[in-house]
C-alpha positions in Angstrom: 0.0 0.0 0.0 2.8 2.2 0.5 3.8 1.9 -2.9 0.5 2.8 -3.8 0.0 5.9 -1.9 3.1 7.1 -3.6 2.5 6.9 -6.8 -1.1 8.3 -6.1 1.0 11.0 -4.2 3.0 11.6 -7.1 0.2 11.7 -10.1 -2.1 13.9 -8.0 1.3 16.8 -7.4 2.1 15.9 -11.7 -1.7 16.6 -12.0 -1.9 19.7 -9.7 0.6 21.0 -11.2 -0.1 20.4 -15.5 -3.8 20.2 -15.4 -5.2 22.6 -12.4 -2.1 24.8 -12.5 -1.7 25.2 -9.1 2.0 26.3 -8.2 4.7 23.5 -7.5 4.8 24.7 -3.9 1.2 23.8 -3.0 1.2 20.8 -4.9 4.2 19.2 -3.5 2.8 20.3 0.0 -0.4 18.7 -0.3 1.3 15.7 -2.2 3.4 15.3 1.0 0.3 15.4 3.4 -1.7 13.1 1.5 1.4 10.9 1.4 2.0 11.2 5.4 -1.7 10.9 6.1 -2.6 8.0 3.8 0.6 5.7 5.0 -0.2 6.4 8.9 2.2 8.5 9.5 0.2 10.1 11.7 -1.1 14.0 11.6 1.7 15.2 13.7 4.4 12.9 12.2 3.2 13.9 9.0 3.7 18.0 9.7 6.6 17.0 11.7 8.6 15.6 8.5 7.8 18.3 6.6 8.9 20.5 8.7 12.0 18.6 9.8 12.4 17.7 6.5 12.2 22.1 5.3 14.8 22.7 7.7 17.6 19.8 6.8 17.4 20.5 2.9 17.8 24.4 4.1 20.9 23.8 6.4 22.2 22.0 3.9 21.9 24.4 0.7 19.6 27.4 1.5 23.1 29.5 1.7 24.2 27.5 -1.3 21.2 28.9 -3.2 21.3 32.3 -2.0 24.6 33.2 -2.2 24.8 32.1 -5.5 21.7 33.9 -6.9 22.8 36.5 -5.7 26.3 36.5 -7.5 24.4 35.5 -10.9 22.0 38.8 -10.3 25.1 41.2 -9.7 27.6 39.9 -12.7 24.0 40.1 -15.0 23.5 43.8 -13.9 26.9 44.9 -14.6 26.7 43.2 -18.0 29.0 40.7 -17.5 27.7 38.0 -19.3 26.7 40.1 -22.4 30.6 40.8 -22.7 31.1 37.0 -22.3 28.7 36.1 -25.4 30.4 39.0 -27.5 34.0 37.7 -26.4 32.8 34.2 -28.4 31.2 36.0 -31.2 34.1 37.8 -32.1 37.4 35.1 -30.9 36.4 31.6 -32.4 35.0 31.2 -36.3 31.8 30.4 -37.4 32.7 26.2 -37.2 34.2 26.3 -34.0 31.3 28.9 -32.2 28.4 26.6 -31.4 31.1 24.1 -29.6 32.5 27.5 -27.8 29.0 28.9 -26.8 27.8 25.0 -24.9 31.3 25.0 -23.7 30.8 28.6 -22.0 26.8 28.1 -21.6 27.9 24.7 -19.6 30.3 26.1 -17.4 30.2 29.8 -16.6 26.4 30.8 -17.2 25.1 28.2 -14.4 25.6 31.2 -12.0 22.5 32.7 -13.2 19.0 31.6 -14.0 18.1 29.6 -17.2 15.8 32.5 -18.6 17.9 34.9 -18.7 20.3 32.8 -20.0 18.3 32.4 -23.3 17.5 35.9 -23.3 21.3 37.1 -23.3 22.6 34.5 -25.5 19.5 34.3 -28.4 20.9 37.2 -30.3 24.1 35.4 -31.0 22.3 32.7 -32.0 19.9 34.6 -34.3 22.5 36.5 -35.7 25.4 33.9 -36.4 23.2 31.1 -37.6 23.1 32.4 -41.0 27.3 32.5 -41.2 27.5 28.9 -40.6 25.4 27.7 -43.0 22.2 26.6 -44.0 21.8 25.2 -40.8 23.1 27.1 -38.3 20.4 28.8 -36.9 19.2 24.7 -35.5 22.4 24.2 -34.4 23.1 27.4 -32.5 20.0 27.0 -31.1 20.7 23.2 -30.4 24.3 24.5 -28.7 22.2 26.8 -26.7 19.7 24.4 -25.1 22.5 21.8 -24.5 25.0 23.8 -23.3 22.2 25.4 -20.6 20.7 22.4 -19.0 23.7 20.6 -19.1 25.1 23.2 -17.0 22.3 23.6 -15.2 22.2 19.9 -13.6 25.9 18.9 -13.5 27.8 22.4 -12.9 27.9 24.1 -9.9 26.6 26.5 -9.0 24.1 25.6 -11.1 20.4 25.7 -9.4 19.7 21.7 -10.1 23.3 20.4 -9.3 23.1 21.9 -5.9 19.4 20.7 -4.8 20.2 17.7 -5.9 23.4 17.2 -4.4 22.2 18.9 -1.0 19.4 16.6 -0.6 21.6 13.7 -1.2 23.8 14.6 1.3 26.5 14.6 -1.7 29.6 17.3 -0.5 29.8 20.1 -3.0 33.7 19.9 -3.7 32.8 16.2 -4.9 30.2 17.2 -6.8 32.2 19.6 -8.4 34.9 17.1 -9.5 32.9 15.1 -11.3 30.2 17.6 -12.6 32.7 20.1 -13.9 33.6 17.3 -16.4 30.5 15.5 -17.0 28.7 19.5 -18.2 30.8 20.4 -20.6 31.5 16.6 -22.1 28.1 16.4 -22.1 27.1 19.2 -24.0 29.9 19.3 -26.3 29.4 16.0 -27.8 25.7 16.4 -27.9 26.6 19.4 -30.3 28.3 17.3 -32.9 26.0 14.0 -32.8 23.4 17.2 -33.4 25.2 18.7 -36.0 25.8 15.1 -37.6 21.6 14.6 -37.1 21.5 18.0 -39.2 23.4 16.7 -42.5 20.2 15.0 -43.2 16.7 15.8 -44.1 15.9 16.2 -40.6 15.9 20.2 -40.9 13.2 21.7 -42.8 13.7 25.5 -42.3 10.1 26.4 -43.9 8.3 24.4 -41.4 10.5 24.7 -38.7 11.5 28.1 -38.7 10.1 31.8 -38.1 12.0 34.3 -37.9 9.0 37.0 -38.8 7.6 35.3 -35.4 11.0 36.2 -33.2 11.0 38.0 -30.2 13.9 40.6 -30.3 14.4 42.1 -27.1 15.9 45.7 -27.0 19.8 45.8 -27.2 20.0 47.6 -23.9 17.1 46.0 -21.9 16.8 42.0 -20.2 14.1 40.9 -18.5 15.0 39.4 -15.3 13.5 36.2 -13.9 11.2 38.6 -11.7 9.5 40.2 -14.8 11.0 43.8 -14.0 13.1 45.6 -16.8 16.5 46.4 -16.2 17.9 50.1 -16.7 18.3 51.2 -20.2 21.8 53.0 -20.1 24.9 51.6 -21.0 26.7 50.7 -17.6 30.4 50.5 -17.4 31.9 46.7 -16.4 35.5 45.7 -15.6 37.4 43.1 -17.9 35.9 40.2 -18.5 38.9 38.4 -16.4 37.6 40.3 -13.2 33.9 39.8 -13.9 34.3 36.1 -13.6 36.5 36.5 -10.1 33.2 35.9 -8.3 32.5 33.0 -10.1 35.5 31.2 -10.3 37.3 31.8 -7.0 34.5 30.2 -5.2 35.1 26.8 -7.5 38.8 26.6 -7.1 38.3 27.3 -3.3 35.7 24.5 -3.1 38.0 22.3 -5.2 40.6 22.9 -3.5 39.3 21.6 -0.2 37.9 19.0 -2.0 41.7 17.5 -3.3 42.9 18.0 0.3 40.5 15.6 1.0 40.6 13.6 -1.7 44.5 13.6 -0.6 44.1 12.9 2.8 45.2 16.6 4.0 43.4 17.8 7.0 43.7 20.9 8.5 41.0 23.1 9.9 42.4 26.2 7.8 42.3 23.8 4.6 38.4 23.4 5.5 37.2 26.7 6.5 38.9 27.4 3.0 37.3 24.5 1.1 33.9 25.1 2.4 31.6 25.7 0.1 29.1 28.1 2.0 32.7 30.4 2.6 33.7 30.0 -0.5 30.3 31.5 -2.3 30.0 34.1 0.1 33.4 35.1 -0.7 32.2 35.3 -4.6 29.3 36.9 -3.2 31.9 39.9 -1.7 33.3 40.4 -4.9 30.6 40.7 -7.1 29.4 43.0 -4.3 32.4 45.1 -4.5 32.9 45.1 -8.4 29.1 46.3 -8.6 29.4 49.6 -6.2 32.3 50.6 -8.3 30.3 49.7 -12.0 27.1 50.4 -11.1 27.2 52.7 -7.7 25.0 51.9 -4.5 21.7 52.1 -6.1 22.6 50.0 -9.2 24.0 47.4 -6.6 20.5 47.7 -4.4 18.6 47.1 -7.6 20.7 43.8 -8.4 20.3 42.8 -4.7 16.5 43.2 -4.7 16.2 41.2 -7.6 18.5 38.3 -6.2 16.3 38.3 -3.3 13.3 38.0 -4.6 14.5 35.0 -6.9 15.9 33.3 -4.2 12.8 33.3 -2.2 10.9 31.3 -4.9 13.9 29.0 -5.2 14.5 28.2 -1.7 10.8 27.3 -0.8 10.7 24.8 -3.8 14.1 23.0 -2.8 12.9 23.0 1.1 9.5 21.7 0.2 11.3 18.6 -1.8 13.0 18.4 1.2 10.1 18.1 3.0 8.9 15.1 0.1 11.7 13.2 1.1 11.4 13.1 4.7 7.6 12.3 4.6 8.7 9.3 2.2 11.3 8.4 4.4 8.9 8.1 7.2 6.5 6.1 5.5 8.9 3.1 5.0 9.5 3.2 1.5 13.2 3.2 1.8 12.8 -0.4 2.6 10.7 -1.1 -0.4 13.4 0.9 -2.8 16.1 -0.6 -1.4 14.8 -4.2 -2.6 14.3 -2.0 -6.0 17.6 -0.9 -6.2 19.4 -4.4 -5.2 16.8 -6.5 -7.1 20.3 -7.9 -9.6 23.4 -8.6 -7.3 24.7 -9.1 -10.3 24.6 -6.2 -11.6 23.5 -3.0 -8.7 25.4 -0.1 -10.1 23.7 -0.2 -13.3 20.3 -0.9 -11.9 20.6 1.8 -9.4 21.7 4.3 -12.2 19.2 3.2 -14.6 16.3 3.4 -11.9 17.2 6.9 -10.8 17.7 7.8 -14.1 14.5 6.0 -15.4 12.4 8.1 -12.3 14.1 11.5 -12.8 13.5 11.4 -16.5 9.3 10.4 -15.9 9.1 13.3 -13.4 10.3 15.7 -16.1 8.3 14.1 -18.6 5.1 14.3 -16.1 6.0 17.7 -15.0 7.8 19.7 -17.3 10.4 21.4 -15.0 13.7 20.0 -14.8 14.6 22.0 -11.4 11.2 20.2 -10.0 12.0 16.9 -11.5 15.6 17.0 -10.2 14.8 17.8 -6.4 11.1 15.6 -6.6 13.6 12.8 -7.9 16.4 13.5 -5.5 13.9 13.1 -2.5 12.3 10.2 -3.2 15.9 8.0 -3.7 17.7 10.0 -0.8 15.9 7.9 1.5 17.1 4.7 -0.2 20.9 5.8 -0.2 21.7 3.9 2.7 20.6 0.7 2.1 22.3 0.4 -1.8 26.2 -0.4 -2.4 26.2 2.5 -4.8 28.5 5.9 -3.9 25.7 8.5 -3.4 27.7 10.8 -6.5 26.7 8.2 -8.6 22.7 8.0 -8.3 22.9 12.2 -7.6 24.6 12.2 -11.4 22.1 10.0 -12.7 19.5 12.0 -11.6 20.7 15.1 -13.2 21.4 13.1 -16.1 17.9 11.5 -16.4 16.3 14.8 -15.2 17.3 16.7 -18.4 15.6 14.2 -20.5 13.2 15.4 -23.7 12.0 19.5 -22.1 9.0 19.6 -24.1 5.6 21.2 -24.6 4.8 21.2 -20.7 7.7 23.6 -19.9 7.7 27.1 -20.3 10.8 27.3 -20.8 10.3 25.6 -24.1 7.7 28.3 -25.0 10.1 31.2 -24.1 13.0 29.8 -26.4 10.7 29.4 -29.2 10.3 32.9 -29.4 13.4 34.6 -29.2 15.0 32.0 -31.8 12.5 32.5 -34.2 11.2 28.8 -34.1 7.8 27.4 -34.6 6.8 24.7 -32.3 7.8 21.8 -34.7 11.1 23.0 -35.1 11.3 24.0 -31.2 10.8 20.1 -30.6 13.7 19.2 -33.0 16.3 21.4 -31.2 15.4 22.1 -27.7 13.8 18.9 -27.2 15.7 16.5 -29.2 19.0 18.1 -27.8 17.7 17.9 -24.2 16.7 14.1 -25.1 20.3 13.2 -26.6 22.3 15.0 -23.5 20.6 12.6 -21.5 21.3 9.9 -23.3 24.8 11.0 -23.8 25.6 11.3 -20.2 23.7 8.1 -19.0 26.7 6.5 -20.2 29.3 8.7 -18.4 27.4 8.5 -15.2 28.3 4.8 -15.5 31.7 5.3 -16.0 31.1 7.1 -12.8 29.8 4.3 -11.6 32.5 1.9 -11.7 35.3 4.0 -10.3 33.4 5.8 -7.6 
């Protein structure tokens, strides 16, 4: 019955969420007590997992999250990732730029939110599709896709990597080691098996494209994920070098901490270092400073307000799949997922990989949102880590992987990209969704390299 009540739990917050509308929030909250309620858990157990539950997931990456929005809001205000996207327009030629833009859209764009992601980097794709060929525009817009979700579920700080490693109890700096590689490769090589997929018939450009149809946002105005414009005038940024400070001391702080360990050097210096909460509030500072010298104190406040309102959103979504993952863990399920999970001997990594892949990938199927699929996913295994000979890395990667699998029609993300590429929905499905479907593929494999070294 417990199995039952589950998967009840989990159609009724998939049909909440795609048929009634009702935000992710409520629906995962009401799945949770239904769940808690219907397994006899017991009215106060129930509210006291979800509670307990709120509060672990937030000790464990509600600074994480913050501190990191925050950073992405600040660099974005001072234009630093518009100089980033003209950088690669102008240093790499026409063959080698949708491989550059993944690459960059894989490992340095995580920092902010996917949105705005598409918003600063469609331009580039609208405008140098037509220098690479007949087909560029698909496969600029196929780098693009790739090269953000990626990024999004494998890099830090990247908003899906760190739910799902925080509510898998997986420690950043090794998240990092393996993520760092497993984004980039990912995304790269789904760029060329794309680009091969293009020699063929596959691309049709007068049923697939519209350019008349495009949305082109003003050169000096971004929408941010709030909906609020950001200022018109032409604002002053450092070098690109010292826009990315913020970014990328944070990752070689965390990474370093996490060879020392790797390493066997312990010290409590080495750790305070390595920490990743230090380390990201250290980014924080600099982004901090470098935007009261770009954009002065009421620039910076306008950045900060806009961080904080994001993160908000953000951090009651992770804590309430959180919250998911302790009522399940309550209920006894573990138990049951555990036999699941060890079903082969002969075989446990890959079953465990497949299965968390398999569930991560119907939850973004079901739901359309590969942030919600990720942390829904990553609470409903978490439970099971303990009982399965699988390193906990492994099952968090193939979650990510299985969570960027086919972002279709139900997302609105898929709506949004669609109209700043000048796509119709057709030809939306054969770049955004078929590169989101072959990343996942692409990396399932990787993950079980992972696997058998971990």
């Amino acid at each position: 019955m417990v199995i039952l009540h589950t998967v009840i739990a989990i159609i009724g917050i998939v049909g909440l969420i795609i048929k009634a509308k009702v935000d992710p929030v409520i629906s995962l909250i009401i799945g949770s007590l239904y769940l808690g309620l219907a397994t006899g858990v017991g009215f106060s157990g129930t509210i006291g997992a979800i509670t307990t539950g709120f509060g672990d997931i937030m000790a464990e990456v509600g600074l994480l999250i913050g501190f990191g929005v925050l950073i992405g809001s600040l660099l974005h205000e001072m234009g630093a990732f518009q100089k980033m996207v003209t950088l690669l327009v102008n240093g790499v030629g026409g063959r080698r730029l949708p491989y550059a833009l993944t690459a960059a859209m894989s490992t340095v764009f995580p920092s902010i939110y996917v949105d705005v992601q598409v918003v600063l980097a469609s331009p580039v794709v609208r405008s140098a599709g037509p220098l690479i060929g007949p087909r560029g525009l698909p496969l600029m817009a196929g780098a693009l896709g790739t090269g953000i979700f990626a990024g999004y579920v494998f890099v830090v700080p990247g908003l899906a990597a760190v739910s799902i490693a925080g509510l898998m109890g997986i420690p950043l700096g090794t998240w990092i080691l393996y993520g760092i590689i497993l984004g980039p490769v990912t995304a790269i090589v789904t760029t060329l098996l794309f680009r091969l997929l293009l020699r063929g018939g596959f691309w049709k450009p007068a049923l697939d494209e519209a350019a008349e149809e495009a949305v082109v946002e003003s050169a000096d105005t971004t929408q941010d994920p709030a909906g609020a414009d950001a200022p018109a005038e032409k604002r002053p940024t450092p070098p690109l070098l010292v826009c990315l400070l913020p970014i990328l001391v944070p990752l070689v702080m965390i990474a370093g901490g996490a060879f020392a360990e790797l390493f066997g050097v312990t010290h409590d210096a080495i750790a305070f270092i390595g920490d990743a909460n230090f380390a990201l509030f250290v980014g924080l500072i600099g982004a901090y400073l470098l935007a009261r010298r770009a954009l002065g104190s009421e620039g910076t406040h306008r950045a900060m307000g806009t961080g904080f309102h994001t993160t908000g959103e953000i951090l009651l979504i992770t804590g309430i799949g959180g919250s998911l993952g302790a009522v399940i863990a309550e209920t006894g399920l573990d138990t049951i997922l555990a036999s699941l999970f060890t079903a082969d001997a002969g075989a446990p990594v890959i079953l465990s990989i497949l299965l968390a892949w398999a569930i991560a990938a119907v939850l973004h199927l079901a739901i359309g949102s590969v942030s919600v699929a990720s942390i829904a996913a990553a609470g409903i295994i978490a439970p099971v880590l303990g009982s399965i000979d699988v390193s906990p890395i492994v099952i968090g990667l193939a979650v990510a992987s299985g969570a960027m699998f086919a972002l279709q029609v139900n997302s609105n993300f898929f709506w949004m990209f669609k109209s700043l590429i000048g796509l119709t929905t057709q030809g939306t499905l054969k770049t955004l969704t078929m590169v989101t479907s072959i990343a996942s593929l692409v990396s399932l494999p990787l993950v079980m390299v992972v696997g058998v070294f971990a």
